[in-house]
BALOBA-1460 file (C-alpha; in Angstrom, 3 decimals):
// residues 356
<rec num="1" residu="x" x="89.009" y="29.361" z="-93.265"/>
<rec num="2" residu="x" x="86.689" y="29.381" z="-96.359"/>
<rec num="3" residu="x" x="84.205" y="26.479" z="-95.877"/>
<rec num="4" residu="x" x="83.220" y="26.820" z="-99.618"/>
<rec num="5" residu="x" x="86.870" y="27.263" z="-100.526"/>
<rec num="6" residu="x" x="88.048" y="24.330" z="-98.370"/>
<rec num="7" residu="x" x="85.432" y="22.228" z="-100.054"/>
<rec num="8" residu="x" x="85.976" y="22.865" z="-103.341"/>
<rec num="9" residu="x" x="89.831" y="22.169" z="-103.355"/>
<rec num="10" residu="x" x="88.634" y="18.657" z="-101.548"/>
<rec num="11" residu="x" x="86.186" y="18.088" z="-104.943"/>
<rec num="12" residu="x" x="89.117" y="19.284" z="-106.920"/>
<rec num="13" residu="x" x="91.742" y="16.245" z="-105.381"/>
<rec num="14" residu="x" x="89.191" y="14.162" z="-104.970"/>
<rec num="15" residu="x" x="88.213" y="13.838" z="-108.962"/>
<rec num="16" residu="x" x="92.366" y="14.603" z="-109.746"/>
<rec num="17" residu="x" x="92.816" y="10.946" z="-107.737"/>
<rec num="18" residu="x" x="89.380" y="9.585" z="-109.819"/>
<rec num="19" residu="x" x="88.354" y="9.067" z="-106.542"/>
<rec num="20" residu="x" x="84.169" y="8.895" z="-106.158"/>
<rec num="21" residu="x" x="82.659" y="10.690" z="-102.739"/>
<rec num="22" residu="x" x="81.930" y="6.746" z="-102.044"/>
<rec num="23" residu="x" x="85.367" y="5.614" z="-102.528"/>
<rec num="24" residu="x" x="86.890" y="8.356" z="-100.154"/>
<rec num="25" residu="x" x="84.292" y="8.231" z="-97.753"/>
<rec num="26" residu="x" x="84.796" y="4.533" z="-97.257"/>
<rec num="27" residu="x" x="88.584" y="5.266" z="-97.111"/>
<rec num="28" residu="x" x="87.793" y="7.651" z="-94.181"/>
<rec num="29" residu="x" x="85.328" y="5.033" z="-93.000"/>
<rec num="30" residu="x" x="82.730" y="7.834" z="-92.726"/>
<rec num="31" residu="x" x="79.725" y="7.908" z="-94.999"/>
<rec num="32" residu="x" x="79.682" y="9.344" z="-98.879"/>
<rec num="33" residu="x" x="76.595" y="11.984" z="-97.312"/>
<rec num="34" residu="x" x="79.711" y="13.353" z="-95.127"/>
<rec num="35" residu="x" x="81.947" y="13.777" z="-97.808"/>
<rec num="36" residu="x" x="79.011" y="15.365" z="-100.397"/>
<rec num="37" residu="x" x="78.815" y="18.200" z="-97.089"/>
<rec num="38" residu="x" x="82.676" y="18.772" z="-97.141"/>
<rec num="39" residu="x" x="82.449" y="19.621" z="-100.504"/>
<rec num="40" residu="x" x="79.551" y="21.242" z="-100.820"/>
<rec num="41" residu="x" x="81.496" y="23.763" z="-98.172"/>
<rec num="42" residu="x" x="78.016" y="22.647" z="-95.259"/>
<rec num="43" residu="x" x="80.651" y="21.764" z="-92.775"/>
<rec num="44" residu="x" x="84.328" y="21.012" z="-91.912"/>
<rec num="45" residu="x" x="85.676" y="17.197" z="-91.182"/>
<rec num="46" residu="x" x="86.584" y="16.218" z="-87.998"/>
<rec num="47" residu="x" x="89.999" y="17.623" z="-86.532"/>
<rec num="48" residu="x" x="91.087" y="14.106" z="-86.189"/>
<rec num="49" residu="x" x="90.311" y="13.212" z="-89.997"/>
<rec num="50" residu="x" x="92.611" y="15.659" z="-91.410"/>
<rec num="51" residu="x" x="95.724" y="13.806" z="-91.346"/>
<rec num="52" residu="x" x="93.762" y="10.733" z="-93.312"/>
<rec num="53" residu="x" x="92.150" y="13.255" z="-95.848"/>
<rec num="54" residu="x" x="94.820" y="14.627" z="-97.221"/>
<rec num="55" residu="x" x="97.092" y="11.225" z="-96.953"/>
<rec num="56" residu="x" x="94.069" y="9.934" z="-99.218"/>
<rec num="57" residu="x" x="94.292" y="12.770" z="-101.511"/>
<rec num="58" residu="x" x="98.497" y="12.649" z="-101.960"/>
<rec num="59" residu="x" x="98.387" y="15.994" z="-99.981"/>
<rec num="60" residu="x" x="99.673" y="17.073" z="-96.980"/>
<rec num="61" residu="x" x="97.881" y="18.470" z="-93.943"/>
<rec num="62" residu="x" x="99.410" y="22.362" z="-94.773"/>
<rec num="63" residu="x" x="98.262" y="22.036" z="-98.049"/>
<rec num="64" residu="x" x="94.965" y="20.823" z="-97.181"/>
<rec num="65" residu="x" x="94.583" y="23.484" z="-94.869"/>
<rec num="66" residu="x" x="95.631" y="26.152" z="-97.059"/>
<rec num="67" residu="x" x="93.566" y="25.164" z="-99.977"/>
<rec num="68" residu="x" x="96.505" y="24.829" z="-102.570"/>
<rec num="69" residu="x" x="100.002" y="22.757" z="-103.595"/>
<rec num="70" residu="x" x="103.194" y="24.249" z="-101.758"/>
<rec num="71" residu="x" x="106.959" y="23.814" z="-102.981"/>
<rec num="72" residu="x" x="108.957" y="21.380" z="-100.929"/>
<rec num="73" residu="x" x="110.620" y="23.680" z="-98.832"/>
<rec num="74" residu="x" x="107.615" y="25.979" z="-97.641"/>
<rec num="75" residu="x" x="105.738" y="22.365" z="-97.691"/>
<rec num="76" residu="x" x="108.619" y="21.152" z="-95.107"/>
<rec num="77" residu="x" x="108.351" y="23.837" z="-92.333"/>
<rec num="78" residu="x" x="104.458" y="24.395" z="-93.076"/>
<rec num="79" residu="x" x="103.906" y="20.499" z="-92.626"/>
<rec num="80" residu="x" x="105.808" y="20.771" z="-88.958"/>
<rec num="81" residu="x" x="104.370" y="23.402" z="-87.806"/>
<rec num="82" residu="x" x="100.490" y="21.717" z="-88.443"/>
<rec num="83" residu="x" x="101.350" y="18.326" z="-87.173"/>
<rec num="84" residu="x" x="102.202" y="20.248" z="-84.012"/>
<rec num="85" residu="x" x="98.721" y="21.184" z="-84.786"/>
<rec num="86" residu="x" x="97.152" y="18.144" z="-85.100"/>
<rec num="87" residu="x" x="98.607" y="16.734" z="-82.135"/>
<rec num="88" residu="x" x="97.509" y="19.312" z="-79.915"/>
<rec num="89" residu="x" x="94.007" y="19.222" z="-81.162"/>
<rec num="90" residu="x" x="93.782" y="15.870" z="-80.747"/>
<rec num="91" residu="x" x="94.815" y="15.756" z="-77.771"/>
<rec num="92" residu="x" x="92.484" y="18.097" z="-77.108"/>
<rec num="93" residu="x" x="89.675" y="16.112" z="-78.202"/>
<rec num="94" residu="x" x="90.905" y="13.378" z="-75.824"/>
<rec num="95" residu="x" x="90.806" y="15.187" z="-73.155"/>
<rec num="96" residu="x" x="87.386" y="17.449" z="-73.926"/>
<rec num="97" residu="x" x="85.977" y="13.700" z="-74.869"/>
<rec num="98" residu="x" x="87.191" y="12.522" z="-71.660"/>
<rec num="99" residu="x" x="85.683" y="15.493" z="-69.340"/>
<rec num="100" residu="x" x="82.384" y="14.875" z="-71.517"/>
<rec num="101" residu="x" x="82.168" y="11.413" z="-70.427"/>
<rec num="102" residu="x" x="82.852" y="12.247" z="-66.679"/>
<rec num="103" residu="x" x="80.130" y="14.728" z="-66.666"/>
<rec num="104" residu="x" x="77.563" y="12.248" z="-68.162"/>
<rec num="105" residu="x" x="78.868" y="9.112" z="-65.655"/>
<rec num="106" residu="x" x="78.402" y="12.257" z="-62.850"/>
<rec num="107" residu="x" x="74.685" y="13.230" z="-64.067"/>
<rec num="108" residu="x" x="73.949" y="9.488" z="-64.453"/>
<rec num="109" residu="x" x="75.393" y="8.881" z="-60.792"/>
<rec num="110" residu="x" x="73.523" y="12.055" z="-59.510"/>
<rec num="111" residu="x" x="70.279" y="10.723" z="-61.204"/>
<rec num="112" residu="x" x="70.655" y="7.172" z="-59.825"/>
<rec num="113" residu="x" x="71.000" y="8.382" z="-56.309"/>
<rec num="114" residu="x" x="68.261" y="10.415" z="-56.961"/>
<rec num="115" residu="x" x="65.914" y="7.538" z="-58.051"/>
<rec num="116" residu="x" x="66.945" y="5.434" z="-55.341"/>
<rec num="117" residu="x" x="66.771" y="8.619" z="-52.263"/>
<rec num="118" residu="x" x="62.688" y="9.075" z="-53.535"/>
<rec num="119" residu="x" x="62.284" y="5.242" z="-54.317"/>
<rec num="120" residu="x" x="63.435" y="4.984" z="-50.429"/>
<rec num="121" residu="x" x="61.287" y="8.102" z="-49.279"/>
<rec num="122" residu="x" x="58.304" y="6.513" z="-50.964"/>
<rec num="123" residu="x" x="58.879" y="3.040" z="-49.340"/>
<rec num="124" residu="x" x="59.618" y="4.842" z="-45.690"/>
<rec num="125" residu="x" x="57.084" y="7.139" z="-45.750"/>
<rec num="126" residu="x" x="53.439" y="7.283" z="-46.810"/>
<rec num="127" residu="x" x="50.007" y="7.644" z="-46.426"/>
<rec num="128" residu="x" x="47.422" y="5.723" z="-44.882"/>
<rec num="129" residu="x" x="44.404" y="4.428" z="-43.329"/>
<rec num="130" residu="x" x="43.630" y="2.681" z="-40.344"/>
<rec num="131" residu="x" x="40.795" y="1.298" z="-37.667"/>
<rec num="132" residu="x" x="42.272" y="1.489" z="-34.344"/>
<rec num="133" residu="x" x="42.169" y="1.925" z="-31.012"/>
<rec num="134" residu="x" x="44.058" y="4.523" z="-29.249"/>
<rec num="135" residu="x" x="46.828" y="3.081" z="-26.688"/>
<rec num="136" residu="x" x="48.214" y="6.526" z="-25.168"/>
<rec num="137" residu="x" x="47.674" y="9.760" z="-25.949"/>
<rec num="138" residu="x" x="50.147" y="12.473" z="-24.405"/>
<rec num="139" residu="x" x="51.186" y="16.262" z="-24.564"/>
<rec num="140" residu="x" x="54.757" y="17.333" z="-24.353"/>
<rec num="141" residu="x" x="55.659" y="20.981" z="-24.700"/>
<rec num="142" residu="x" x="51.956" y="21.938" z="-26.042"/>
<rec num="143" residu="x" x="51.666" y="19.480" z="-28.830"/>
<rec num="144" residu="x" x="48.978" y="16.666" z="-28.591"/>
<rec num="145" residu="x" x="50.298" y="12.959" z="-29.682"/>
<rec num="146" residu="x" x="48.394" y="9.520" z="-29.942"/>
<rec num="147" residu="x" x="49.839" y="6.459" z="-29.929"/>
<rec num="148" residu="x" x="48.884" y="3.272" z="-32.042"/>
<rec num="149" residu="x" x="49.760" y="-0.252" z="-32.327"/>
<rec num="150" residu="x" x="51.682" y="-1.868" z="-34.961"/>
<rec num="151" residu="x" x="50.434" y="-5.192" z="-35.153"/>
<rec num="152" residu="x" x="52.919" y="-7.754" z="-34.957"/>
<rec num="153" residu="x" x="56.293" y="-5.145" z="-34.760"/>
<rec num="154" residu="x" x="56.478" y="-4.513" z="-31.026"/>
<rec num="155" residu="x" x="56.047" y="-0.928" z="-31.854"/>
<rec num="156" residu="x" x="53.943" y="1.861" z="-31.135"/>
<rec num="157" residu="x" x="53.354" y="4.755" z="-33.730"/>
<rec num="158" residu="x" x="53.135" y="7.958" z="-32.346"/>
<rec num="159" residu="x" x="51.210" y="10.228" z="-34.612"/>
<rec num="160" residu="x" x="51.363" y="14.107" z="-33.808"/>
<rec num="161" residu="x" x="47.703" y="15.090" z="-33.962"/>
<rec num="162" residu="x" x="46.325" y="17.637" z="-36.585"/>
<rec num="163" residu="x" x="44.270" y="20.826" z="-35.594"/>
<rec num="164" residu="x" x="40.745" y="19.593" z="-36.646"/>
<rec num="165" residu="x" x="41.402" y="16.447" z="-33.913"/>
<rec num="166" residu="x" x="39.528" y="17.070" z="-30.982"/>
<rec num="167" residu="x" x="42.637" y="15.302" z="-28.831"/>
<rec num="168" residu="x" x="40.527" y="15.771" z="-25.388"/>
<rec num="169" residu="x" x="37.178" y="13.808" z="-26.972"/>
<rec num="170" residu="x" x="39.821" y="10.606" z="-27.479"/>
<rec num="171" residu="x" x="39.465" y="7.616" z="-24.977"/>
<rec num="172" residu="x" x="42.457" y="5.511" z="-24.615"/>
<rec num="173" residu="x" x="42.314" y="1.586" z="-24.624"/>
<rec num="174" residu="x" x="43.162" y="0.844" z="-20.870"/>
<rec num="175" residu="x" x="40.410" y="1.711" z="-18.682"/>
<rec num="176" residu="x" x="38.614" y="0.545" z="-15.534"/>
<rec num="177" residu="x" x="35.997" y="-2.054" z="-16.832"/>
<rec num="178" residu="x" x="35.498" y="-5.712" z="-16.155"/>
<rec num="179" residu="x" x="36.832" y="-8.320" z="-18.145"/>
<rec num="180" residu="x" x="35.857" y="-8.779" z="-21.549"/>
<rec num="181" residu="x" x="35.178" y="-5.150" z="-22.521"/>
<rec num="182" residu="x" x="37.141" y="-4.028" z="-25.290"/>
<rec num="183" residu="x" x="38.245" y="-0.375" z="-26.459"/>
<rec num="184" residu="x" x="36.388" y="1.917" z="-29.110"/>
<rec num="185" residu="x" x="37.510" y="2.028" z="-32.597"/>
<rec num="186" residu="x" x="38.901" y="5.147" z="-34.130"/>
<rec num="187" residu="x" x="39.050" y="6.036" z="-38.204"/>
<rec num="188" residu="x" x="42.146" y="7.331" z="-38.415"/>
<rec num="189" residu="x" x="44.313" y="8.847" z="-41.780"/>
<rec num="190" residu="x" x="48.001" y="9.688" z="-40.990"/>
<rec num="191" residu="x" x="50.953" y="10.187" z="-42.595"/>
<rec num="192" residu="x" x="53.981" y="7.631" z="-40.765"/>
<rec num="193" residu="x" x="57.761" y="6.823" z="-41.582"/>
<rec num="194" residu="x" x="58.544" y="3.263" z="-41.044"/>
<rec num="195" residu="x" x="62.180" y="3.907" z="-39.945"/>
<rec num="196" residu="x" x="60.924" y="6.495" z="-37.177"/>
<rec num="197" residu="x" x="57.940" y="4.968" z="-36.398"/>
<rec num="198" residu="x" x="56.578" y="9.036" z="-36.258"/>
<rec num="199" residu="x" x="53.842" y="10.774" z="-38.179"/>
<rec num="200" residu="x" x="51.333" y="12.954" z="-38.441"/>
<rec num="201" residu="x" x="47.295" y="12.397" z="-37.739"/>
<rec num="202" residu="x" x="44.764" y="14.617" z="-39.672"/>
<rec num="203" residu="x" x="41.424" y="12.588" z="-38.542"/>
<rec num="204" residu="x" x="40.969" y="10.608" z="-35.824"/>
<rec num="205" residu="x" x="37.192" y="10.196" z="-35.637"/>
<rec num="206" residu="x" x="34.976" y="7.429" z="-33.011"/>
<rec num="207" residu="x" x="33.356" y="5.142" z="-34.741"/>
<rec num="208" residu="x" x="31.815" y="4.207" z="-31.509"/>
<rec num="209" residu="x" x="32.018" y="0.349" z="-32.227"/>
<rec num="210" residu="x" x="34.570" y="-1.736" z="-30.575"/>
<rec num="211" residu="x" x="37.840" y="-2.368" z="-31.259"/>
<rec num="212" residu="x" x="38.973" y="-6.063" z="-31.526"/>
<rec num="213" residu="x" x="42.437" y="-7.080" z="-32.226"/>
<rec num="214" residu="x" x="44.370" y="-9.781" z="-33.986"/>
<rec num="215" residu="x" x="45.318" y="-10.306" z="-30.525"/>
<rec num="216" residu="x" x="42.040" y="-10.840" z="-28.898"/>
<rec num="217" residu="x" x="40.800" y="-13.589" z="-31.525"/>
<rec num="218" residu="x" x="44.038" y="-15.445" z="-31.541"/>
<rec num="219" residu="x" x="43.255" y="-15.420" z="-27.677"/>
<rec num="220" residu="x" x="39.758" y="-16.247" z="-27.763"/>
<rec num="221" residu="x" x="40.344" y="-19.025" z="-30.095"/>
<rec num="222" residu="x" x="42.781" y="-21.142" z="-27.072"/>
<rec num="223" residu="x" x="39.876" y="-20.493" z="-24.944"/>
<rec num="224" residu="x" x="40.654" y="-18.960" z="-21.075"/>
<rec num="225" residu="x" x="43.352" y="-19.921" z="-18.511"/>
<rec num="226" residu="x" x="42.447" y="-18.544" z="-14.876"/>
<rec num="227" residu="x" x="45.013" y="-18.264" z="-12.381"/>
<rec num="228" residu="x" x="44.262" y="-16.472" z="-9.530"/>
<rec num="229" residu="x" x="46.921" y="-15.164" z="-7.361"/>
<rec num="230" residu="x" x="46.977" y="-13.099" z="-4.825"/>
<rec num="231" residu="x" x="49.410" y="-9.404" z="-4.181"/>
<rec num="232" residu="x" x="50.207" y="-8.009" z="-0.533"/>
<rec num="233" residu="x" x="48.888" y="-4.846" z="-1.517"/>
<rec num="234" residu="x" x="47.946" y="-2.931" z="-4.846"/>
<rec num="235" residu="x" x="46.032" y="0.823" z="-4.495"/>
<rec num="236" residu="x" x="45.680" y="0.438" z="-0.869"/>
<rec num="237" residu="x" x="43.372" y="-2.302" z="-0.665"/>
<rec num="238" residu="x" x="44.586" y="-5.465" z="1.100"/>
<rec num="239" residu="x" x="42.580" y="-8.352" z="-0.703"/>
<rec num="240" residu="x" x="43.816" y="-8.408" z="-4.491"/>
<rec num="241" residu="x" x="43.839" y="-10.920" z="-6.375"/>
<rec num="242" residu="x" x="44.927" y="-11.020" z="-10.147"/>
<rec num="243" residu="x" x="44.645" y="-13.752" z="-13.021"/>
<rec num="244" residu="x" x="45.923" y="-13.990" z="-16.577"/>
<rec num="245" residu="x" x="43.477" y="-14.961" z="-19.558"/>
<rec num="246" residu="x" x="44.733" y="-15.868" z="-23.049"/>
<rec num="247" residu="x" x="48.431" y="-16.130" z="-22.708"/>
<rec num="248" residu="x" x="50.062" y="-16.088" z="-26.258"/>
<rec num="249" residu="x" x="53.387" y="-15.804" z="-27.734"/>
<rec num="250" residu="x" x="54.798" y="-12.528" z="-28.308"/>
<rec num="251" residu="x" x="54.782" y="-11.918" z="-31.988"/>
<rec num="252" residu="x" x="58.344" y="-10.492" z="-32.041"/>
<rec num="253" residu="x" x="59.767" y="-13.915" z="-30.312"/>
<rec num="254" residu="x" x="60.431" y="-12.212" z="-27.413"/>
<rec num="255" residu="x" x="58.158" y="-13.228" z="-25.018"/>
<rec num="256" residu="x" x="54.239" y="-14.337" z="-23.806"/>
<rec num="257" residu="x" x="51.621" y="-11.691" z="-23.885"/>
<rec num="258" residu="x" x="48.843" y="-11.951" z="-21.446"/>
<rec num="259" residu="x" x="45.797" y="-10.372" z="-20.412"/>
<rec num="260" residu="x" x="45.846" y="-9.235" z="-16.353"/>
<rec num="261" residu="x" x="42.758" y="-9.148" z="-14.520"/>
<rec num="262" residu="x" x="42.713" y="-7.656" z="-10.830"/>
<rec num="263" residu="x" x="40.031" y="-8.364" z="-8.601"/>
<rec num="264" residu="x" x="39.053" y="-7.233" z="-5.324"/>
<rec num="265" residu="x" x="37.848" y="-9.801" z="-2.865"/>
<rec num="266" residu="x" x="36.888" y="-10.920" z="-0.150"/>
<rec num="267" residu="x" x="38.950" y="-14.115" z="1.427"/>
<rec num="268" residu="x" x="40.074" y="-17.120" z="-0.936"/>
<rec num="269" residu="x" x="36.331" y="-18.779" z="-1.551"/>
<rec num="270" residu="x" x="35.236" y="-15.120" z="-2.871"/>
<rec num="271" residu="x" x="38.227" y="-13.425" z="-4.733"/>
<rec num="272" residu="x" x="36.157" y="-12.267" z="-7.306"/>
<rec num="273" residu="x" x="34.141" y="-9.381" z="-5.404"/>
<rec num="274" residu="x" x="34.890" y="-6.448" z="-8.204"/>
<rec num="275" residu="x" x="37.314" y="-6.076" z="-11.261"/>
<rec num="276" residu="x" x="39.143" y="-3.113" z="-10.458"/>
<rec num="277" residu="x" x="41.271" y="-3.142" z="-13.502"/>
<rec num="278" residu="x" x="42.120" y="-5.410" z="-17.148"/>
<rec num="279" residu="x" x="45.721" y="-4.693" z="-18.824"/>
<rec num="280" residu="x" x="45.470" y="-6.315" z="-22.142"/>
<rec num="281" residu="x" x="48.664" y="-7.947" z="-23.794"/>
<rec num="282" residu="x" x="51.787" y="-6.952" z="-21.859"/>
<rec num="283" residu="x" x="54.549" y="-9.194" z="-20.919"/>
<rec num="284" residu="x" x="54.453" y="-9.064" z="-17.070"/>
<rec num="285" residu="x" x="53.713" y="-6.471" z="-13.920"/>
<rec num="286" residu="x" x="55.315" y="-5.947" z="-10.476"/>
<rec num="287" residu="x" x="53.525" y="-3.851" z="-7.660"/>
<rec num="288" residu="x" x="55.636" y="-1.089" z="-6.400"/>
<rec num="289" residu="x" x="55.304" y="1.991" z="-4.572"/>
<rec num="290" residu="x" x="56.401" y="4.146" z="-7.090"/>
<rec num="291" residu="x" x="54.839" y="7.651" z="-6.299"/>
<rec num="292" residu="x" x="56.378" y="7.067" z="-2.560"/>
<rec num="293" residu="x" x="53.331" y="7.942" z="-0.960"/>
<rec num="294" residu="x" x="53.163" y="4.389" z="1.234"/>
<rec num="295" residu="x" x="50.381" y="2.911" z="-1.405"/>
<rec num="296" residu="x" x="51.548" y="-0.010" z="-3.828"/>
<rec num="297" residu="x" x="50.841" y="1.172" z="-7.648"/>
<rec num="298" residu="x" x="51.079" y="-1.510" z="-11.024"/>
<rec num="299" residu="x" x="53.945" y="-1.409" z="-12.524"/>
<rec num="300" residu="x" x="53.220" y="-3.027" z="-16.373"/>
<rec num="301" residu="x" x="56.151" y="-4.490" z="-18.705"/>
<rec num="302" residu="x" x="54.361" y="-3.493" z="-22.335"/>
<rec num="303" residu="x" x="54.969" y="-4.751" z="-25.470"/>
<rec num="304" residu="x" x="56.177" y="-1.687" z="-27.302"/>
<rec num="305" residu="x" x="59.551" y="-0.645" z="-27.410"/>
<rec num="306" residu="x" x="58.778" y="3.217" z="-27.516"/>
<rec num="307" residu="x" x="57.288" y="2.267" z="-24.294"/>
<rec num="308" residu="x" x="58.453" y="-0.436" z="-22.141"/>
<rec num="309" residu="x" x="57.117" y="0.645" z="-18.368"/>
<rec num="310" residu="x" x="53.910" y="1.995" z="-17.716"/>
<rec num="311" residu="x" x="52.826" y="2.818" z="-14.230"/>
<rec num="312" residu="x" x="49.007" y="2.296" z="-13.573"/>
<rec num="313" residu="x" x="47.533" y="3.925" z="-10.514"/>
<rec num="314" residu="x" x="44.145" y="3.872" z="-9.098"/>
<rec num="315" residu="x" x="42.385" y="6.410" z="-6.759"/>
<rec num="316" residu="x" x="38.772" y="6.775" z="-6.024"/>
<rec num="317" residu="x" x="38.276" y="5.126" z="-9.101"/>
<rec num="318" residu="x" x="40.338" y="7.146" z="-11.190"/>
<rec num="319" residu="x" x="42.838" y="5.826" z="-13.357"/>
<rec num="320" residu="x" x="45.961" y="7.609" z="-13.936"/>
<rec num="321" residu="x" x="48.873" y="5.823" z="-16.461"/>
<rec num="322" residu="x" x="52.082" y="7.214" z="-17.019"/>
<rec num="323" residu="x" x="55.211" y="6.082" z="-19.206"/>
<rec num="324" residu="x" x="58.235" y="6.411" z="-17.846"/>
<rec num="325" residu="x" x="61.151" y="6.303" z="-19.864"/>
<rec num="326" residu="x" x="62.868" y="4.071" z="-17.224"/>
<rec num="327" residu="x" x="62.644" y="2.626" z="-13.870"/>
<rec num="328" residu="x" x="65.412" y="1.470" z="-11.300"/>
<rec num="329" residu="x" x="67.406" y="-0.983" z="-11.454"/>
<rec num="330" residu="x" x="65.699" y="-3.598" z="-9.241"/>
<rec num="331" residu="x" x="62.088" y="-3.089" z="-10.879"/>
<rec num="332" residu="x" x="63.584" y="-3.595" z="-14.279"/>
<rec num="333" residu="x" x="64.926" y="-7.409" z="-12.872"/>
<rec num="334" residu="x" x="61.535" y="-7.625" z="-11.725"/>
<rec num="335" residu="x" x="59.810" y="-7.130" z="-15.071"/>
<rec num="336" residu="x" x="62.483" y="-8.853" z="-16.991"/>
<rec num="337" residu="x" x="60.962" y="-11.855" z="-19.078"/>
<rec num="338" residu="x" x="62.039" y="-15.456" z="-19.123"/>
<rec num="339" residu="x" x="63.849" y="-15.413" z="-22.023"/>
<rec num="340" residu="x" x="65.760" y="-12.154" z="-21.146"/>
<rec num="341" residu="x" x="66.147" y="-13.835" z="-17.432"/>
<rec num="342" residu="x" x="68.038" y="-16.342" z="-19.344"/>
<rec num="343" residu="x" x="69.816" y="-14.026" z="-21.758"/>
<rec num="344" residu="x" x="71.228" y="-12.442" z="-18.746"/>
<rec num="345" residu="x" x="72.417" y="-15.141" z="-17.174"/>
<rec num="346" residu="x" x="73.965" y="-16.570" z="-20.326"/>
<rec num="347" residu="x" x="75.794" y="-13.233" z="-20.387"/>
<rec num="348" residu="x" x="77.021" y="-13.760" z="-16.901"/>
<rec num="349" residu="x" x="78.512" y="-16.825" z="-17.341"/>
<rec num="350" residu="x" x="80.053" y="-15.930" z="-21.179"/>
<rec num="351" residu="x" x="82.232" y="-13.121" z="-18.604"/>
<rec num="352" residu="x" x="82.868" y="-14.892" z="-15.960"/>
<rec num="353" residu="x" x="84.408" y="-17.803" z="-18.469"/>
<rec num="354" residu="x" x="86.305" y="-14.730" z="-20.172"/>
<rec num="355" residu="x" x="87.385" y="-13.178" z="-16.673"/>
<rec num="356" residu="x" x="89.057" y="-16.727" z="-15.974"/>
């Protein structure tokens, strides 16, 4: 079709009706600039203003698409055939209209998810710095890990440790010392996800100043409970003696933290001979033989639930820990806390009710 023709014949009715571009335009509800582009041949209406066009300028839709006045009869068939037409092209813009508004809900969906997926990977995962002291460090299958604590969480992040990390020059916190010694301090700058609990270390440098928790002021600040008590056997020596200093809640609710002290003595009146080890803020400990060579090791409940057993074992005054992923049934009852004591045996009566 002729756009300048087209135009023109629109300017031609239009003036015919004494019709102004303002008064059509407003008939149309479009806007006179619209109408001044029709005519001036710059662009076609809308498919779905046709039928109101040429109803406002006494024409019908073949003769505005033609360009010129047909007789009745060749108007008749004409007129059919382009109101088929029409209604296929509209419906056609329904549907194209329709499809157009899908894709835009699917790119705003797509971009939504998007936002929220990095929102979430920027809220799980991040960078940071930290002053700590190490609690573990491990190698499985040739890759060096540490292990830190998250204050107040129960958890222990385990950092994989970067090349430039001299992993052998680390000193863990539990060592054979006497009692109030406290672990060195590391820099440290990792990358961690707070679902996993997993990251990676790229400096892990001694400050060489101790480390001093939360922990160890809130303890220090209710001042020092001494308990002695005495074991059968721990490390093959007959006369040890143990006591607890600075018992404290557990910050996760789920039990009392305390500091162990075991002593080597000599008789009740002198119990205190030599400190052969300090476990700092775990939730209990049992003496078993767990190596089975006849000699009683320390078996520690921690506080972390990457790591709830560790085994402590002393031999010429070396000090070996290892974390086992679990024990046997009967040293897990043993290191069970209060409150799970009583969980359990709230459980056992909930069944036995149900059972009856």
């Amino acid at each position: 079709m002729d756009m300048h023709a087209f135009g023109q014949f629109i300017a031609e009715n239009r003036r015919a009706r004494g019709l102004t571009q303002l008064q059509l335009a407003e008939a149309l509800h479009v806007t006179d600039k619209a109408v001044s582009k029709w005519e001036r041949g710059l662009s076609f209406p809308d498919v779905t203003l046709l039928e109101p066009l040429a109803a406002a300028l006494e024409l019908t839709v073949a003769e505005l698409m033609a360009c010129r006045r047909q007789e009745r009869a060749e108007q008749k068939g004409a007129e059919e055939s382009m109101q088929n037409l029409l209604t296929i092209s509209r419906a056609s813009v329904r549907k194209e209209r329709r499809r157009s508004w899908q894709r835009l809900g699917a790119v705003l969906v797509l971009l939504a998810v998007t936002a929220v997926v990095a929102a979430w990977a920027l809220m799980i995962e991040y960078k940071d710095y930290w002053y700590s002291s190490i609690v573990l460090k491990e190698t499985v299958d040739g890759v060096n890990y540490i292990y830190i604590d998250v204050p107040n969480t129960g958890h222990l992040l385990r950092l994989r440790c970067g090349e430039d990390i001299d992993f052998d020059a680390i000193q863990t916190e539990q060592e054979v010392g006497t009692p109030g010694t406290y672990p060195v301090g590391y820099h440290l700058e990792y990358r961690w996800n707070r679902l996993t609990y997993q990251g990676t270390a790229t400096v892990c440098e001694n400050t060489g100043y101790p480390y001093y928790t939360e922990m160890d002021i809130v303890g220090s600040s209710m001042g020092m409970d001494y308990n002695p008590e005495t074991l059968d056997t721990l490390f093959g020596y007959l006369d040890i003696s143990y006591e607890y200093v600075d018992a404290y809640p557990d910050p996760t609710g789920n039990a009392s933290l305390y500091t162990w002290n075991f002593w080597l003595g000599n008789g009740w009146d002198n119990w205190q001979v030599e400190c052969l080890l300090t476990v700092k803020d775990s939730r209990g400990f049992a003496n078993v033989d767990w190596d089975g060579d006849g000699q009683s090791e320390l078996a520690i409940r921690t506080r972390w639930e990457e790591k709830p057993y560790a085994i402590y074992d002393l031999e010429d005054g070396a000090l070996s820990i290892t974390y086992p992923d679990t024990v046997d049934e009967a040293l897990a009852e043993r290191l069970m806390t209060a409150k799970e004591m009583q969980d359990a045996l709230e459980r056992q009566l909930f069944w036995g009710l149900e059972s009856d």
